[in-house]
C-alpha positions, 0 to 999 in steps of 0.5 A, a space after each residue: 518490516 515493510 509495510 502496505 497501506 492503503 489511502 481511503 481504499 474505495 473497493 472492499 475486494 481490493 483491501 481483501 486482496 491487500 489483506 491476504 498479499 500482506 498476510 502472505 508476504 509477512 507485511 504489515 497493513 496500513 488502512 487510511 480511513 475514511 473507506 470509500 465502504 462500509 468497513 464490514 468485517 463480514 464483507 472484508 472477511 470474504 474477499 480476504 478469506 481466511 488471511 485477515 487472522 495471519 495480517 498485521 493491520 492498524 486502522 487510522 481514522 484520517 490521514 494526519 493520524 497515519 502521519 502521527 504514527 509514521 512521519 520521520 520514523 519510516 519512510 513513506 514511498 507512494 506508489 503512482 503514475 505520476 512519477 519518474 522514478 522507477 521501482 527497479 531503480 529505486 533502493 527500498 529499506 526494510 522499513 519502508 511504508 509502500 503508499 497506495 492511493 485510493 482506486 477512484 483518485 488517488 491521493 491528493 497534492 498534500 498526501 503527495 507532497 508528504 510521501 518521502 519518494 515517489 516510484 512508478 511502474 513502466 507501462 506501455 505509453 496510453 495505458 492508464 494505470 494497474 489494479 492497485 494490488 497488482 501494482 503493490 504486488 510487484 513493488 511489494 516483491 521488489 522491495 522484500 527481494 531488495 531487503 532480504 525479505 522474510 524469515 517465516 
């Protein structure tokens, strides 16, 4: 199953969003805590409505235990503006691990350097980047597309 997780995620709606993308689309989710808020299930239950029962999520209290769990058995493809590589041109796997950054930085040199690709969305020159879920959106919807999706 492909896969979305989440660095050190710094906006609750956004990881609420996230919640209900993966729900929908038959992803699991991947949070890389520490959050940049107080993980409340009470607030995370408002922005991701009533999906949170229908995801799949695992908690990892830092990156190095996301790595322990993955490193060498899924690939891990960070999503970012600082690559060449287009999702289009990119050929996804059906286990996969789509890796966004946090909202506020992104994800460091070492993060970067430990993710098996790197892929970018095209976007018109002097815009900076998308919403995070939107841009997970669309790779997300790429990627089911490439491998054939889910049986729901």
């Amino acid at each position: 199953m492909i896969r979305l997780a989440l660095y050190q995620p710094d906006i609750p709606q956004n990881t609420g969003a996230a919640m209900r993308l993966c729900a929908c689309l038959g992803m699991g989710l991947d949070i890389i805590e520490p959050c940049g808020f107080v993980f409340d299930d009470r607030k995370i239950r408002r922005s991701g409505m009533d999906y949170i029962k229908d995801t799949a999520i695992i908690r990892h209290s830092s990156w190095n235990k996301f790595l322990e769990t993955y490193q060498g058995k899924q690939r891990i493809i960070l999503m970012t503006t600082k690559a060449e590589k287009t999702y289009t041109d990119f050929m996804f796997e059906k286990d996969d691990i789509l890796l966004a950054g946090s909202e506020s930085s992104g994800v460091p040199e070492d993060v970067y350097k430990a993710a098996d690709d790197h892929i970018t969305i095209q976007m018109q020159e002097g815009l900076r980047s998308l919403n995070v879920i939107n841009a997970s959106s669309m790779i997300a919807g790429e990627a089911l597309r490439q491998t054939g999706g889910f049986t729901p």
